[in-house]
N, C-alpha and C positions, 0 to 999 in steps of 0.2 A: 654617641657611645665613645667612650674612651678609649684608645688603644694605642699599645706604644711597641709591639712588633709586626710586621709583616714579612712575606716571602715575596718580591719582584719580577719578572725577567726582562731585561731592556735587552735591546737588538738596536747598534748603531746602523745608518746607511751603509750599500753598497759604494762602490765608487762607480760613476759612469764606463760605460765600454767606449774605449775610443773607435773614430770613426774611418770606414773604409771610403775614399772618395777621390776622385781624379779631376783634378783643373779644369773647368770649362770654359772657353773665352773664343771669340771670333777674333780670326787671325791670328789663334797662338794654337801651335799645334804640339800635339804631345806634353799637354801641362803640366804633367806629371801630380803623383800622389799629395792633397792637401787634405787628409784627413786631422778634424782637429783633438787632441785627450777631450777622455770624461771627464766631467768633473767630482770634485770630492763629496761624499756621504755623510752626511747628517750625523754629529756625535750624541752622546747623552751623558747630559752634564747637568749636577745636582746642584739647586742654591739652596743656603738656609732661608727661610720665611717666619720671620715674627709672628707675621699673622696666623699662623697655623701650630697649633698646639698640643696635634694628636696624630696616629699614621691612619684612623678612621677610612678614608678615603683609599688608602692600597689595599682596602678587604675587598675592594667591588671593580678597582680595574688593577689588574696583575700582571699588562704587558704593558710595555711603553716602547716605541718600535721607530725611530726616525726617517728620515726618508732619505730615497736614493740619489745618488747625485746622476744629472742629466748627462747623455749619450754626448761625443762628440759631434763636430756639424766640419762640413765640408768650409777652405778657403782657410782653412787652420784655426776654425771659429771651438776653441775650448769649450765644453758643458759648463752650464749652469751647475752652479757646489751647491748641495742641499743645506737649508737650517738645520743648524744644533737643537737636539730636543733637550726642552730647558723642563727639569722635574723638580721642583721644588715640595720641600721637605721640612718640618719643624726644626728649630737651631736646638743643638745637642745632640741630633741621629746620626747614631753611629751605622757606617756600611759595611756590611763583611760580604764579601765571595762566600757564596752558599757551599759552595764545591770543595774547596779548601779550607774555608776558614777565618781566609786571615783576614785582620781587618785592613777598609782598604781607605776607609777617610774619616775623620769625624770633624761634624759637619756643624763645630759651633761658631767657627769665624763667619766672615763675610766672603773668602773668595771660592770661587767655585769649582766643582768635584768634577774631572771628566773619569765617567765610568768605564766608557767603550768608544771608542775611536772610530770617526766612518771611515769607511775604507779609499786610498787613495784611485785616481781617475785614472784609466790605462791609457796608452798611447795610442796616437791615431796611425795610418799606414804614411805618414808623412816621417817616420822618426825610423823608418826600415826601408828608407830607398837609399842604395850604393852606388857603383860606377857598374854593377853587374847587374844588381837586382833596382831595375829602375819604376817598374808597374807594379809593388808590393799589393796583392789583394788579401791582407790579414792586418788586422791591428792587436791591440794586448785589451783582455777584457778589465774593467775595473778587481780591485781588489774589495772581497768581502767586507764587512762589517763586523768589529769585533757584536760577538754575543754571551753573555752569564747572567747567572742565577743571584743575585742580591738580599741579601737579607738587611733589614732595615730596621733599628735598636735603640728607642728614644730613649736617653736619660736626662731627666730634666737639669736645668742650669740654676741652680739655687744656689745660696747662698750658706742660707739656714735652712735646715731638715729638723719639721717637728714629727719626734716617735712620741708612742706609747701607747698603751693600750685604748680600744674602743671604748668614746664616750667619757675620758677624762676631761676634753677640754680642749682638743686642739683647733678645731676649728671654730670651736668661742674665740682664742686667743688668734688667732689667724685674723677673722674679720674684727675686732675693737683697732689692731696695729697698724692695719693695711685697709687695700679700698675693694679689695677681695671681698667674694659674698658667697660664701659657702655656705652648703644647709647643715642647721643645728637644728638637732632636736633630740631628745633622751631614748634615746635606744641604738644598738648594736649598730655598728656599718654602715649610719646613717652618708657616710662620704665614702663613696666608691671606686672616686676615679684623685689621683693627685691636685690638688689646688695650689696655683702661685698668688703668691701677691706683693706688691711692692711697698716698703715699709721707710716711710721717710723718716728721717730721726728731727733733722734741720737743714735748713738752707745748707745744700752742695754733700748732705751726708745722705743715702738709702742703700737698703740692700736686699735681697729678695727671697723671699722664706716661701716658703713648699710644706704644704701640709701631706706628709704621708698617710696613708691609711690603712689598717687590714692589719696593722701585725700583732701578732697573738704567736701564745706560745708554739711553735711547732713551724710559724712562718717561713723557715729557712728552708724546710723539708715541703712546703706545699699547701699548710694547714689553713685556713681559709682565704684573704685577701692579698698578704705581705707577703708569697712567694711570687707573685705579680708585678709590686710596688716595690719592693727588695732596688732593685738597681737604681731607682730614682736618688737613693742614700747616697749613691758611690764618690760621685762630686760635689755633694755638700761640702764646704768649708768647715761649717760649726752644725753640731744639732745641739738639739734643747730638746729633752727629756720630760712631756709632760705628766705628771704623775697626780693622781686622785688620792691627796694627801690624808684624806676625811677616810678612806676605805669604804664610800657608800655604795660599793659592787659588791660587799664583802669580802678583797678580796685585802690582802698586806699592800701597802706600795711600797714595803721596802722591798718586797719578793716581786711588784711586778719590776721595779726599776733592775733587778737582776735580772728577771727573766728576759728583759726585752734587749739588756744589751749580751745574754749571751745569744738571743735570736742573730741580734748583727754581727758579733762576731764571727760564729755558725755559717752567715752568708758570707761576709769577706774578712777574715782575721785582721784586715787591716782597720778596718770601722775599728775596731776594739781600742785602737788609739787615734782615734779622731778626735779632738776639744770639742766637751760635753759640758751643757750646763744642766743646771734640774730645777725645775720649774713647779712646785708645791702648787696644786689649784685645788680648785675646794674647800681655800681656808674655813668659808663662812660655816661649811658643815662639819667639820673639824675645831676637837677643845685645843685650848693654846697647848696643853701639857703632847698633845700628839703629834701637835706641831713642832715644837721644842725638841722631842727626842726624834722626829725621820730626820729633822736638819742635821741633827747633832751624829747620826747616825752617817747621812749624806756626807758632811763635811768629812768624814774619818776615810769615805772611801777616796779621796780628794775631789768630790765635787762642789764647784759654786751652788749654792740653796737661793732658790727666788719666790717666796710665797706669792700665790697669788688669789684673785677671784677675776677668772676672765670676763666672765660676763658682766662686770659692772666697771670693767676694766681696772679696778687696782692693782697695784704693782706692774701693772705692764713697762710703764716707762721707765721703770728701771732695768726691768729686764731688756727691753729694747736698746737701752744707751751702752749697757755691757755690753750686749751682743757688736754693735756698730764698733765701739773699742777693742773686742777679740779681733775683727776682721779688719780691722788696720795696721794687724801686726801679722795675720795667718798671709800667706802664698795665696795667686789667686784660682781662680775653679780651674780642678784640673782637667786636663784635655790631653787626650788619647792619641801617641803618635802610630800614625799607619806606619803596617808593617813593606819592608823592601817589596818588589815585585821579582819573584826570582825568574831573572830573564833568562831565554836558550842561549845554551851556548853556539856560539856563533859556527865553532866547528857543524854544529848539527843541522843549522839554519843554509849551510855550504852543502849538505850531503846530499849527492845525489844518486845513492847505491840503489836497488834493486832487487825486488826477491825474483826469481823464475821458479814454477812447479812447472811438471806436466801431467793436462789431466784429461781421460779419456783422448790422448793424441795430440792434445793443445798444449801448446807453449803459452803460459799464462805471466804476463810480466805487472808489478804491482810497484806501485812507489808512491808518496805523496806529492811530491814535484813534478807528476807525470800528468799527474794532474791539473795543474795549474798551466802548465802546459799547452794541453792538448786545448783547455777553454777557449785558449789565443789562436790556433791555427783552424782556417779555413781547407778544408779537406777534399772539397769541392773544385780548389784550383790549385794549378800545377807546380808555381811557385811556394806555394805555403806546406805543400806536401816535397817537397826538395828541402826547406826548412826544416820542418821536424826530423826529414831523415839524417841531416845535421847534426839535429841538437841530439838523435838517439846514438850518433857514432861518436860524440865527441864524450857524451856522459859512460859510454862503456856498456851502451845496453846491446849490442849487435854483440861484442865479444860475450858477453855474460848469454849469451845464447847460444852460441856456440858452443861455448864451454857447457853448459848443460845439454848439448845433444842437438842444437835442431840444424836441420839443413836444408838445403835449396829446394824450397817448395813446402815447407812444415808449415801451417796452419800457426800465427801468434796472434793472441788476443790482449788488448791492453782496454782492460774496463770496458766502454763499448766500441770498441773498433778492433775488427779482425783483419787479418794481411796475410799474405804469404811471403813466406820468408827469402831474404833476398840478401847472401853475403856478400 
């Protein structure tokens, strides 16, 4: 089955915790701390894949979660850095941040997308010994893994985009040109899903035509297949307008060649000035005189007139030679610049303020820094609780407690750790 969106969630690795560990050696006494960093976590990083032509496969796995980088090792032996999880994706999906928005790569080159960054290895207790503190029992835990919600947005990489209504012809004229084998046959919506194919003109000339499908009046808004296939248009170069020049639907093709390009305009106002050629099929069931007046009619709106009968292939190769001549002059498929990533400001990434309530008696201290913190210290030994109470005098959490009321012996709780309070 076809499918050209999905919804993702990738999770980079952790980074390793570094390691708590003390020199062992005969004959060497007091080795002091050789704990060695974690090592780094596993990113996730997108390639484009030729071989892959649809997001089919993100309907049935929706997480992708790389691994965590290895704990530090005693003798100052660094963690093992976990693999990069490598997600490969059809060329032309576009990635947006679920969360935001914006878009964050488009994915039609060759080099490749980092989504979410594993998180860096923490230090081991070899990188917290001084002239004071010589037996550090704490190291710094690894830093997280970034994590988001991805959406994933194929639009295909064509050259030529064939519109127009169901069952004129396009994917007759699709496979006579190309090596493509799309199913024809006489009725409605018989092509479901977008077909490519590659269209050689001559040694060192081709270019790659996409058959749309589904669009019918009201497409823009929903109306049966072409609010699905709608974005595959967006990077066409040139389309070609195949139109049922005979009227054997009943229906005018001078009204569906309006209808359909006010469908594309309707979706991106910009289609509305895309170079457009028209493509007349159906001559054989068509009198010359019908022929004679849509061209005639054609030409006035300024478009090129290409009679054809696909299926036995006349005229194609004229329309084909045109086309390859438009696109030697057109810019090439366009490609979608990701938007900036709006980084914190550094002031804020610096802040280490504090909220205190008091609730039911307790002095409740809250901050996001407090956190990251508390992961690193060992609570269990003497030195590493001498540390924190450091790092809470120097950051202003002891004044900001004061200042809100508590005194010698008040109950503070910081997340899960409670104390008594001690000015």
């Amino acid at each position: 089955m076809f499918s050209d969106t999905a919804v993702i969630k990738v999770k980079a690795g952790d980074g390793g915790n570094g390691a708590v560990t003390f020199h062992r050696e005969k004959y060497v006494a007091s080795g002091g701390p050789d704990g060695g960093d974690g090592g780094r976590g596993g990113s996730v990083v997108f390639v484009a894949d030729d071989g892959i032509n649809t997001l089919s496969d993100f309907r049935y796995k929706r997480k992708y979660v790389a691994e965590n980088g290895q704990k530090g090792g005693p003798n100052r032996c660094a963690g093992k850095s976990a693999p990069d999880l490598i997600v490969r994706v059809p060329r032309g999906t576009l990635l947006y941040d679920q969360e935001t928005g914006r878009l964050m790569a488009d994915m039609s080159g060759d080099e490749p997308f980092t989504a979410a960054q594993g998180g860096r290895g923490g230090w081991g207790n070899s990188h917290f010994a001084t002239a004071t503190r010589q037996t550090p029992r704490f190291a710094k835990p690894g830093v997280p893994g970034e994590a988001l919600e991805i959406r994933l947005e194929l639009k295909l990489l064509a050259d030529v985009g064939l519109v127009g209504f169901p069952n004129v012809g396009k994917s007759s004229l699709l496979s006579v040109v190309s090596e493509a084998k799309p199913q024809v046959a006489d009725y409605h919506f018989t092509t479901l899903s977008p077909v490519l194919g590659v269209v050689r003109v001559e040694e060192g000339t081709s270019f790659v035509m996409a058959d749309i499908p589904g669009i019918i009046e009201g497409a823009s808004e929903g109306v049966g297949l072409g609010h699905e296939f709608l974005r595959h248009i967006d990077r066409c170069r040139l389309l070609v307008h195949v139109v049922d020049v005979a009227g054997s639907e009943g229906r005018d093709p001078l009204e569906d060649l309006d209808t359909i390009n006010r469908e594309l305009a309707a979706f991106n106002p910009e289609l509305a000035s895309r170079p457009m050629l028209v493509a007349g099929n159906k001559c054989d069931l068509a009198e010359d005189r019908q022929i004679e007046a849509f061209a005639a009619a054609v030409r006035e709106k300024g478009y090129e007139f290409f009679p054809l009968m696909a299926a036995i292939a006349h005229g194609t190769d004229v329309l084909v030679r045109r086309c390859a001549a438009l696109l030697s002059e057109l810019p090439p498929i366009r490609r979608y610049e990701p938007e900036p990533v709006q980084r914190p400001d550094p002031a804020v990434l610096r802040d280490r303020s504090v909220t205190v309530t008091r609730r039911d008696g307790v002095f409740v201290v809250e901050g996001e820094w407090l956190l990251r913190v508390m992961r690193g210290v060992n609570f269990d030994d003497e030195e590493g609780l001498q540390y924190f109470e450091r790092v809470l005098r120097s950051a202003g959490v002891i004044d900001a407690l004061v200042k809100a009321g508590a005194s010698e012996g008040d109950t503070v709780s910081l997340y899960d750790l409670e104390f008594d309070f001690v000015e």
